[in-house]
C-alpha positions, 0 to 999 in steps of 0.5 A, a space after each residue: 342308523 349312523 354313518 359315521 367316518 373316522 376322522 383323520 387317518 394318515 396315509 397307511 404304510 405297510 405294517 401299521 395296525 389298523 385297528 390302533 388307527 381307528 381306536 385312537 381316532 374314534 370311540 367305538 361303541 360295542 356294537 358298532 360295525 367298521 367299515 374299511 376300504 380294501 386300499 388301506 389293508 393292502 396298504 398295510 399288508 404290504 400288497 403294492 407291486 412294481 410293473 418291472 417285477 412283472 416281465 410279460 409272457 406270452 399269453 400277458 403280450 397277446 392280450 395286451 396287443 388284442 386290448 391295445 387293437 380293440 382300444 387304440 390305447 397302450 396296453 402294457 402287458 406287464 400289466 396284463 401279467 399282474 393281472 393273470 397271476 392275480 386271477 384264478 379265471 379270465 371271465 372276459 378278455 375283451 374289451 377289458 379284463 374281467 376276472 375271478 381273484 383267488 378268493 372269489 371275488 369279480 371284478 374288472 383287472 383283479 380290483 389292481 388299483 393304479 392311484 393313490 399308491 406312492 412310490 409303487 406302480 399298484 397297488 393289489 388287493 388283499 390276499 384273504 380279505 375275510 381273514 384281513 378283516 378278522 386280523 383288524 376285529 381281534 385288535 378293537 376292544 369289544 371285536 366289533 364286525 369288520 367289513 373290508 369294501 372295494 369299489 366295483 362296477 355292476 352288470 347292467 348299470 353304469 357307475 360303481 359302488 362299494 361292495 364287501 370283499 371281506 368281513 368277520 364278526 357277522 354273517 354276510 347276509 340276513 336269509 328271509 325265506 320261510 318269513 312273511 310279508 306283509 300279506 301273509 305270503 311265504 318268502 320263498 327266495 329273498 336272501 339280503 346282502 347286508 354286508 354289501 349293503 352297508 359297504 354302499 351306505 359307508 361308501 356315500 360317506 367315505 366318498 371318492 378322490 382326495 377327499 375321501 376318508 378309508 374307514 366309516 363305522 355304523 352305529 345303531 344297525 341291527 341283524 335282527 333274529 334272522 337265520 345268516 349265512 356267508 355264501 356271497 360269491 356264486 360258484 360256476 354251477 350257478 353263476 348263469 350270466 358267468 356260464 354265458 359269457 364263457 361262450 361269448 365272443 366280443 363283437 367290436 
């Protein structure tokens, strides 16, 4: 497998079609699986947002007064506006946001990103990221997958990894229950996160800051003759450690 970054992409503005940029900088084979930073699809769809369009309601002031308490730093509840319309669920409102976006996804402040966002204050994630994704697979030639990545802490570890948001063209995992391991033994429950997993890999080559580059292909992956399916998102019903924080109260 190869990780190959596209080289050379200018900075996105709304409107422009990504697919073009990566075909007229890159030789994509057929089954080549592209890999693109959710910041340059909001870009490109426009998602950017001013905090002046956001006035603040009450709900927005008194967690930004409670942050503000736990923190002893500024919060803006103009920010904590954006976030709440941007969320279907506040999963913790201590000591940071951590919410549920409109298509599923977790994250700390809704995945708003505050850098590299030119003349705009935010910038949003994508509305649908698997229909922004199909949208970018239509315009390469052989329709190659496409997986749209952002950047996301984790439970129980420190630092952040890229994590797939949004794909087409593949299944999101590789299911092994019902194979063999080595010895013999049924698999009864590993189901592997593939996209996620080559959303990480890209992210090693895309890199952070201002040396970062928003789009890697993957050359030479294989799904292999695996059953696949899309469930990457839990719901309440079985997400445990989301059932327990709803009854948890921050202790600071």
């Amino acid at each position: 497998m190869e990780l190959l970054p596209v080289p050379d992409v200018p900075e996105i503005r709304e409107g422009d079609d990504l697919a073009a940029v990566v075909t007229d900088r890159f030789d994509l084979q057929p089954d080549d699986v592209v890999v693109v930073a959710s910041t340059v699809v909001s870009k490109a769809e426009g998602r950017f947002a001013d905090l002046d369009e956001y006035p603040s309601g009450p709900r927005a002031r008194e967690i930004a007064q409670r942050l503000e308490a736990i923190t002893g730093e500024e919060k803006d509840p103009r920010f904590a506006q954006v976030v709440l319309e941007e969320s279907t669920e506040l999963v913790m409102e201590e000591p940071f946001l951590l919410t549920e976006t409109r298509f599923g996804h977790v994250g700390v402040n809704a995945g708003i990103d505050r850098s590299n966002v030119p003349e705009h204050d935010l910038l949003l994630l994508p509305k649908r990221p698997s229909e922004s994704a199909a949208r970018i697979r239509e315009g390469l030639a052989d329709e190659n997958p496409v997986v749209v990545t952002d950047t996301s802490g984790r439970p129980f570890r420190h630092g952040q990894t890229a994590v797939a948001i949004g794909w087409a063209g593949m299944s999101a995992s590789r299911d092994w229950r019902g194979e063999h391991d080595r010895d013999g033994r049924e698999l009864g429950v590993t189901v592997q996160c593939v996209v996620d997993e080559l959303a990480a890999a890209a992210n090693l080559v895309a890199g952070e800051g201002a040396g970062g580059t928003p789009v890697v292909v993957v050359r030479d992956w294989e799904f292999g003759d695996h059953e696949g399916h899309d469930d990457v998102f839990r719901d309440v019903s079985s997400d445990l450690v989301r059932q327990a924080l709803r009854g948890w109260e921050f202790d600071g």
